[in-house]
N, C-alpha and C positions, 0 to 999 in steps of 0.2 A: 102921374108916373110915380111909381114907390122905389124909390132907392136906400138905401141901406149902405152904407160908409165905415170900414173897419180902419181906425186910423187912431194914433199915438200924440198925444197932443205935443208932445216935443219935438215930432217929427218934423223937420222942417220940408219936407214933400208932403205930410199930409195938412198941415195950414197953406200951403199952396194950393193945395185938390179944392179946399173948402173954402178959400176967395177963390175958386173960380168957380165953385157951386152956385158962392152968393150974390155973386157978381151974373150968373146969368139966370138965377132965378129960381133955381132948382130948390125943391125942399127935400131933405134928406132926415133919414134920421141916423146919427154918431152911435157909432159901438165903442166902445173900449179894447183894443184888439189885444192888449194884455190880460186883461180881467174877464173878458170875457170872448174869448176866440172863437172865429166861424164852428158850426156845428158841423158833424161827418156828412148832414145832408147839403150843404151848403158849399163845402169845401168839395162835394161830387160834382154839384150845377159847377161849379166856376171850371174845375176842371174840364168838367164835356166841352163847356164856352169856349174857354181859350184853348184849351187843348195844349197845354205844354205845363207837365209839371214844374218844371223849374221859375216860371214865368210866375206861380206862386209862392217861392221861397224865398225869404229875405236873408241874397247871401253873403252879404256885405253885415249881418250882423257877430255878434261875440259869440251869443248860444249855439250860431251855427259853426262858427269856428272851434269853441268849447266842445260842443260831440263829435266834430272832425267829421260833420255832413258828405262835405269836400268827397272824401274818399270813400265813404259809405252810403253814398243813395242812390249810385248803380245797381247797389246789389238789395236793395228794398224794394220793396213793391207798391203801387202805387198806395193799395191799403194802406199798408203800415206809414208809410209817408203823410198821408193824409190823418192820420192815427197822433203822428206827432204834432201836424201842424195846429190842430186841434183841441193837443194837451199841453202846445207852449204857443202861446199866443205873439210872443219874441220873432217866431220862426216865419211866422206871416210875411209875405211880400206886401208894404204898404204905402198907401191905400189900397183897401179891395175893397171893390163895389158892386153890388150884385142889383142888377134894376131889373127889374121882370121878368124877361127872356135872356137875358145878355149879363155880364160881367165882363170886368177889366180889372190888372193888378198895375200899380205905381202910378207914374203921372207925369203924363209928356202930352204937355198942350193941344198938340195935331190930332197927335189919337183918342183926346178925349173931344175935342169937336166933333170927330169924328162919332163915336160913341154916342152922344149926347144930340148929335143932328135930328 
């Protein structure tokens, strides 16, 4: 199984994600989702998967607070949203995981059992 792991290493949910990668055995390989953020074709797959843009945005972070997301991503598209997420790698909901067919963003133990079954 090839899994792919966009995660912050300060993140304290995404060294959560990765003991529980390591813990069940899973080999993954780490992106740096600052430095180097999902691609526009990547950031499409996760979308179709989950199907909720906002389920990709990290909105509890500064930068999204900083361009006042909040009130401006009703009226963006889903393009251009994915446009940013893109070219700020901040804006990423994390961890994002993209395993083959399937993807998932953040990390709540049930749903990644679930995921990973």
């Amino acid at each position: 199984m090839s899994v792919k792991i966009y995660e912050y290493k300060r993140c304290g949910t995404c060294v959560k994600a990765l003991k529980y990668l390591d813990a069940k055995g899973v080999s993954y390989e780490k992106c740096a989702v600052r430095e180097t953020p999902p691609s526009i074709e990547e950031l499409n797959f996760v979308l179709e998967k989950i199907g909720n843009l906002k389920k990709m945005l990290n909105t509890s972070g500064q930068d999204y607070r900083k361009l006042g997301l909040k009130d401006k991503i009703k009226d963006m598209s889903d393009a251009d949203v994915l446009k940013l997420l893109n070219e700020n790698g901040n804006l990423v909901k994390r961890p994002m995981v993209i395993c083959q067919d399937k993807a998932i963003t953040g990390f709540k133990e049930e749903e990644w059992n679930a995921f990973f079954a």
